[in-house]
C-alpha positions in Angstrom: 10.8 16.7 10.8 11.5 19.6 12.7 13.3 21.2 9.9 10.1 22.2 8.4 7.4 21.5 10.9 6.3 24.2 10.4 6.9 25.3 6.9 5.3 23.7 3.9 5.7 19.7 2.7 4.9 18.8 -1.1 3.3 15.5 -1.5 2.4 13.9 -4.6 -0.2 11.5 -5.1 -2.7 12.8 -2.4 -6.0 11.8 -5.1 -5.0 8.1 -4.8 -4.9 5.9 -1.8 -1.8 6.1 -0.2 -1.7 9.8 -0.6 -4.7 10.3 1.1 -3.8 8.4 3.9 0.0 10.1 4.3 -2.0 13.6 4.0 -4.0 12.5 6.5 -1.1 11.4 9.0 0.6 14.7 8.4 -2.5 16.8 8.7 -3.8 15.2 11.8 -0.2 14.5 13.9 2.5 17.4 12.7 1.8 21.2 12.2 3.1 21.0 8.6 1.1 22.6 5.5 0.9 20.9 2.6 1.1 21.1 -1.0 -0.7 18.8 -3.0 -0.5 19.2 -6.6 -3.6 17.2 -8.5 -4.2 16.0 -12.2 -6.5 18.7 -13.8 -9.8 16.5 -13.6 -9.8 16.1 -9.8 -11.7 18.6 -7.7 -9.8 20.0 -4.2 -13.3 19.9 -2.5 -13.7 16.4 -3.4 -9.6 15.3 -2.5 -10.3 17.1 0.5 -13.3 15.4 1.8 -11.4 11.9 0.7 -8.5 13.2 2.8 -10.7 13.7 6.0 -12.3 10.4 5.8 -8.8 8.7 6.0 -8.7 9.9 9.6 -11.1 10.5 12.5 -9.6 13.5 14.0 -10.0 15.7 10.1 -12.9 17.4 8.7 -12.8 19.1 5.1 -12.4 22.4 6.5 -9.5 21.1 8.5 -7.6 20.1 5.2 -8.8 23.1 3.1 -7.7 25.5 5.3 -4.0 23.8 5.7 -3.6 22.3 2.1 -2.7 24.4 -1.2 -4.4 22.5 -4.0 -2.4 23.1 -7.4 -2.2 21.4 -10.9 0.1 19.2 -11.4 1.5 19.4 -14.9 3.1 16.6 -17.2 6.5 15.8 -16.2 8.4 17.8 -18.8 6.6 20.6 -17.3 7.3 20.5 -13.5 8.7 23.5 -13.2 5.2 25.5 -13.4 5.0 23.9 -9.9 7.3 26.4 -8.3 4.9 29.1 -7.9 2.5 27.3 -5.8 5.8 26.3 -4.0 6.4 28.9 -1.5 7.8 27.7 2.3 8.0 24.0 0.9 11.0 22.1 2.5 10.2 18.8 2.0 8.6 16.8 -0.6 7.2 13.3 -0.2 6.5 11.5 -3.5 4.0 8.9 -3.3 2.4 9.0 -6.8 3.0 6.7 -9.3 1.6 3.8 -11.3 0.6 0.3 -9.6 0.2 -1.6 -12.9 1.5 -4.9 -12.3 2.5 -5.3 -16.1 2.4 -2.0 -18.5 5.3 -0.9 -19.2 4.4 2.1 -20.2 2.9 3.9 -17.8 5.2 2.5 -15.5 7.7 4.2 -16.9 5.6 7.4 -17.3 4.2 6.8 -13.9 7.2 6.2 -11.7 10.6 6.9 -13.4 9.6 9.5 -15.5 7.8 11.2 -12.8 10.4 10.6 -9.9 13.1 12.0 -12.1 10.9 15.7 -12.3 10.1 15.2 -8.6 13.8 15.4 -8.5 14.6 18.0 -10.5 11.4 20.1 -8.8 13.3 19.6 -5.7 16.4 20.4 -6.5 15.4 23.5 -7.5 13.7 24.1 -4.3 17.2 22.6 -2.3 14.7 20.8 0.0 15.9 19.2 3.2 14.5 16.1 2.5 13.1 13.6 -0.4 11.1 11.0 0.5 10.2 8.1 -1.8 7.6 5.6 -1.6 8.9 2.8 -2.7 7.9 -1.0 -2.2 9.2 -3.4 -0.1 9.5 -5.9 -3.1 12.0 -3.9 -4.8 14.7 -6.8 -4.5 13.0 -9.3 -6.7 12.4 -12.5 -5.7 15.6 -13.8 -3.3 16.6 -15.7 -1.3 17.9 -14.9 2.5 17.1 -11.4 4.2 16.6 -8.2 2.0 18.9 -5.6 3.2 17.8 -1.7 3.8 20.1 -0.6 1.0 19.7 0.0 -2.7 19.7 -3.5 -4.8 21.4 -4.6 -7.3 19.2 -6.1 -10.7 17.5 -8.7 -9.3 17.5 -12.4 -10.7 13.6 -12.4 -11.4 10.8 -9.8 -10.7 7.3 -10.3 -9.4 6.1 -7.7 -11.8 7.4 -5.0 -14.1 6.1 -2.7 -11.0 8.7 -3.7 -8.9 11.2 -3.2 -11.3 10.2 0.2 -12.0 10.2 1.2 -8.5 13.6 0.0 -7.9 14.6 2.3 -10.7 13.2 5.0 -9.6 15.1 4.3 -6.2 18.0 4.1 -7.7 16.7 7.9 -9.3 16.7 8.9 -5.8 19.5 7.9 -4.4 22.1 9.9 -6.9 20.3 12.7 -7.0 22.2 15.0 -4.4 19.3 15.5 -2.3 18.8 14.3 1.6 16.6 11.2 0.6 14.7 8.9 2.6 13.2 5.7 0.9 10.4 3.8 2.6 9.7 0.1 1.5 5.8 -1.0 2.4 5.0 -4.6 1.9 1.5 -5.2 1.0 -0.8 -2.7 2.5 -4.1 -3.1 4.1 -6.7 -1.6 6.0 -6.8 0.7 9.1 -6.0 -1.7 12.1 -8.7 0.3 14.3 -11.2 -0.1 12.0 -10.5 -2.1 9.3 -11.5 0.7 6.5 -9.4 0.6 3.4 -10.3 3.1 -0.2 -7.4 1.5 -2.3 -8.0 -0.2 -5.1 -8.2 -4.2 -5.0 -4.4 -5.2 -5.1 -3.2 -8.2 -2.4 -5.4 -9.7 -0.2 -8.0 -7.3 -1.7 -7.9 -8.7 -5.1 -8.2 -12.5 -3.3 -11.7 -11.5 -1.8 -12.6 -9.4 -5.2 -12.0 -11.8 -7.1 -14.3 -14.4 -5.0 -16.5 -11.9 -4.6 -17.2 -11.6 -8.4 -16.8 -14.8 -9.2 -17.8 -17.6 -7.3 -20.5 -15.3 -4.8 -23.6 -16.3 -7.1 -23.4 -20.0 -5.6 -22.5 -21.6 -1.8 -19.4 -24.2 -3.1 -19.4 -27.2 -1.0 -15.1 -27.5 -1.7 -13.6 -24.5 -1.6 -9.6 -24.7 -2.9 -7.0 -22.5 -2.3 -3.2 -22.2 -2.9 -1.5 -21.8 0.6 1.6 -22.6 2.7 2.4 -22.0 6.4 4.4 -18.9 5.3 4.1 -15.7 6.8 1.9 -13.4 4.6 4.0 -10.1 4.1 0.9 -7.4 5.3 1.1 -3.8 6.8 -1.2 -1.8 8.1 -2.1 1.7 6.2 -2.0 3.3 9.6 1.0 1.7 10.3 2.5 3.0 7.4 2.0 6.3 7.8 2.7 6.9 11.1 6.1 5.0 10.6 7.0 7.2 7.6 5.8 10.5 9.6 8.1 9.0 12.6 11.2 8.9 9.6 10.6 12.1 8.8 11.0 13.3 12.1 14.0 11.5 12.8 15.2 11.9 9.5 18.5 10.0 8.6 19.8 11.1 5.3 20.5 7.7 2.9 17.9 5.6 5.1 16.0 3.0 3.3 13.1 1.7 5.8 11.1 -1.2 5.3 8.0 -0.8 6.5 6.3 -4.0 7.2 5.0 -5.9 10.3 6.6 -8.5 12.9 7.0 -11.4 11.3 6.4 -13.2 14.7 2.6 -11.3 14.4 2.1 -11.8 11.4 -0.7 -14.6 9.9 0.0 -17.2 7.1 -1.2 -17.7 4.0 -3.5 -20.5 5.6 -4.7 -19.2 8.5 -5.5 -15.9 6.8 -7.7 -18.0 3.3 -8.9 -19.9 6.8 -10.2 -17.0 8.2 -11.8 -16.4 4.9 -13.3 -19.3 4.8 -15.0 -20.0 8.0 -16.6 -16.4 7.9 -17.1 -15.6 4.3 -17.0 -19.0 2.0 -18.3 -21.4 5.0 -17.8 -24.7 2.4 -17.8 -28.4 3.9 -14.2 -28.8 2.3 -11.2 -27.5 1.5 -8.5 -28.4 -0.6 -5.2 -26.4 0.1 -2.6 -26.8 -2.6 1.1 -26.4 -2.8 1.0 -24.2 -5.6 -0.5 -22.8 -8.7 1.1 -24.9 -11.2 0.1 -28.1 -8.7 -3.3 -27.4 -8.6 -5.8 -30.2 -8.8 -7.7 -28.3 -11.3 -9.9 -31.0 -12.8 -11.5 -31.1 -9.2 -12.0 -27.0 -9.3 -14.9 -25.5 -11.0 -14.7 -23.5 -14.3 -15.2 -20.3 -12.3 -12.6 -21.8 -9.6 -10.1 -22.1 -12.2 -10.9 -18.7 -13.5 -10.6 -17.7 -9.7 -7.3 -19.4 -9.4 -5.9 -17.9 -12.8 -7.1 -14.1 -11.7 -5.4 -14.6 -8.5 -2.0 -16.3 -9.7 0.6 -13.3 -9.7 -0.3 -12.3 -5.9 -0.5 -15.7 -5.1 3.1 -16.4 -6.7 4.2 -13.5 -4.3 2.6 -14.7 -1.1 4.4 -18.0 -1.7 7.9 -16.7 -1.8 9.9 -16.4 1.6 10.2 -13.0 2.0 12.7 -12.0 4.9 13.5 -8.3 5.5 15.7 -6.5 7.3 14.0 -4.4 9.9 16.9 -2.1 11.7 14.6 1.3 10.8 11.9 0.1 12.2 13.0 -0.9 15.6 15.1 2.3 15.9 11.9 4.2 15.6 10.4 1.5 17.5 12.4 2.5 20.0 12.5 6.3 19.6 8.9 5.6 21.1 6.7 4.8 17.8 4.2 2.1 18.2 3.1 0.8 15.1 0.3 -1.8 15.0 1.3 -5.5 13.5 -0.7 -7.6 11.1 -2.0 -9.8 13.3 -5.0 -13.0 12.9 -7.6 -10.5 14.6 -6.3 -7.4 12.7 -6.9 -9.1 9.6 -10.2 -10.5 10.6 -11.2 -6.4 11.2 -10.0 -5.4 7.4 -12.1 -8.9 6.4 -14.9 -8.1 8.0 -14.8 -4.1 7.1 -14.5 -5.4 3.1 -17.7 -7.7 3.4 -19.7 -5.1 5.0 -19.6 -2.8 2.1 -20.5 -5.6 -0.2 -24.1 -6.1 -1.4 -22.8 -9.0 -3.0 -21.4 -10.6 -0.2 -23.7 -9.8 2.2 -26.2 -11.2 -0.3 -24.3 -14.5 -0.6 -23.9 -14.8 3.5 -27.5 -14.3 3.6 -28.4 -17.0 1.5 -26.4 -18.7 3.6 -27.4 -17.6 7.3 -30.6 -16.1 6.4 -31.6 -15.5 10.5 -27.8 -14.7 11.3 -28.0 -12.0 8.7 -31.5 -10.8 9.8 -30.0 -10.2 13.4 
């Protein structure tokens, strides 16, 4: 990233989650400024402080005084950003929509929107694009997911990860220096577990519990689960891998950014871990899949549980296999990025449950001394 260390980095999406956290990263580890433009009805003081909290070493005065707040106008529009633009020799466009299924705003929210990132940087002949992306692009396949562009895929997850190979595709023939960077499914800081996304994942596993079945201790608990890896990434991880791109930038590198495979927990030790510490049920019934269910043994809120959870369950069920030559060349180059690991994901666990007055409520029905400890 020495190109522009020390110039000025546009990044997009710095009021949601992943934004913060990449703000963060460059903030607190390079010397670049940055320029984050924001829908009009978020405050800079506010995206500021949410910044700061993504990383102990950042205050809000750290990131007011080395970010330029600026609107961000609709997409037909984008060239009102060059004004606020001045220095900027890199962009890094992480904004865009996470709808599993609306069409729409995918389109709005990630082709649409790549395609004036594009032209924005075009006409600022930056030195380097970089896309967030997901590592999910290929559609469901079979064998190891290359780190190139993919072809239509057989069948999707989602519309989402149709989109984003789109707007990959958006990237890649633009005629900019382009680095793509392919997250699997993100979690919480390895350190300390924190996590400010929304409930997508694992996250929408121990939402939905939480909201549905937390009134009442279930003596069977049932899950769908395999001895799989589960496809998880830190958010620290994350960044510092993409900051570590960046630096060692390779124009036409696509970088998935996921964890060792050999670290990484399954789909039944991690709804294991879930259950000994959260749940605590005197059964469990795992099942092969969704569709195989025993669901005349499940509860109606089970059911409900089980139909809430089916898309991300579908997708921790596949065999995901990805190439990983980025990552251990940076790897390499000297950047240690934390795995997904059993205990890792026991920290992010344990971090959700603690900011839950439900859950906590429900453990203390439970463990009433434990819990008074």
């Amino acid at each position: 990233m020495s190109a522009f260390e020390d110039h000025a980095v546009l990044l997009t999406g710095a009021s949601g989650y992943l934004g913060r956290v990449l703000a963060a990263e460059l903030l607190a580890s390079t010397s670049a400024r940055l320029v984050l433009p924001l829908r009009s009805h978020h405050e800079p003081p506010a995206v500021a402080q949410a910044i700061a909290d993504e990383h102990p070493d950042l205050t809000q005065a750290d990131v007011l005084r080395r970010a330029r707040f600026c609107t961000l106008p609709p997409s037909a529009q984008i060239a009102a950003l060059l004004p606020a633009c001045g220095g900027v020799r890199g962009i890094v466009h992480a904004a865009g929509s996470v709808s599993y299924f609306d069409r729409v705003a995918l389109q709005e929210g990630n082709e649409q929107l790549t395609g004036a990132m594009i032209a924005l940087g075009q006409q600022l002949q930056v030195e380097q694009f970089s896309f967030v992306s997901t590592a999910f692009s290929s559609g469901y396949r079979a064998g190891r997911i290359d780190e190139q562009l993919h072809a239509l895929a057989g069948e999707d997850p989602t519309d989402y990860t149709a989109s984003k190979r789109r707007a990959e595709h958006l990237v890649a023939a633009s005629g900019l220096p382009w680095l793509i960077a392919r997250p699997s499914i993100i979690i919480g800081d390895s350190r300390t577990g924190r996590y400010s996304g929304r409930p997508y994942g694992i996250y929408q596993l121990w939402r939905g519990f939480e909201r549905l079945l937390s009134d009442a201790w279930q003596p069977t608990a049932h899950a769908v689960a395999s001895d799989r890896p589960l496809q998880l990434v830190h958010q620290d991880a994350v960044a510092k891998g993409l900051v570590a791109a960046m630096r060692d930038f390779v124009p036409g590198r696509v970088l998935h950014l996921v964890s060792d495979p050999a670290a990484l927990p399954t789909a039944r030790q991690a709804w294991g871990l879930w259950f000994r510490e959260v749940v605590q049920p005197e059964r469990v019934c795992f099942h092969r899949s969704v569709e195989q269910a025993e669901r005349g043994a499940m509860t109606t809120r089970q059911r409900l549980f089980m139909d809430f959870t089916a898309t991300n369950l579908e997708i921790a069920e596949h065999s995901w296999q990805f190439e990983t030559t980025g990552l251990r060349q940076l790897q390499a180059a000297g950047c240690a990025l934390p795995p997904v690991t059993v205990e890792s994901l026991r920290t992010c666990q344990r971090a959700f449950v603690a900011q839950s007055p439900r859950l906590r409520a429900y453990l203390a029905r439970l463990n009433p001394e434990a819990m008074a400890r």
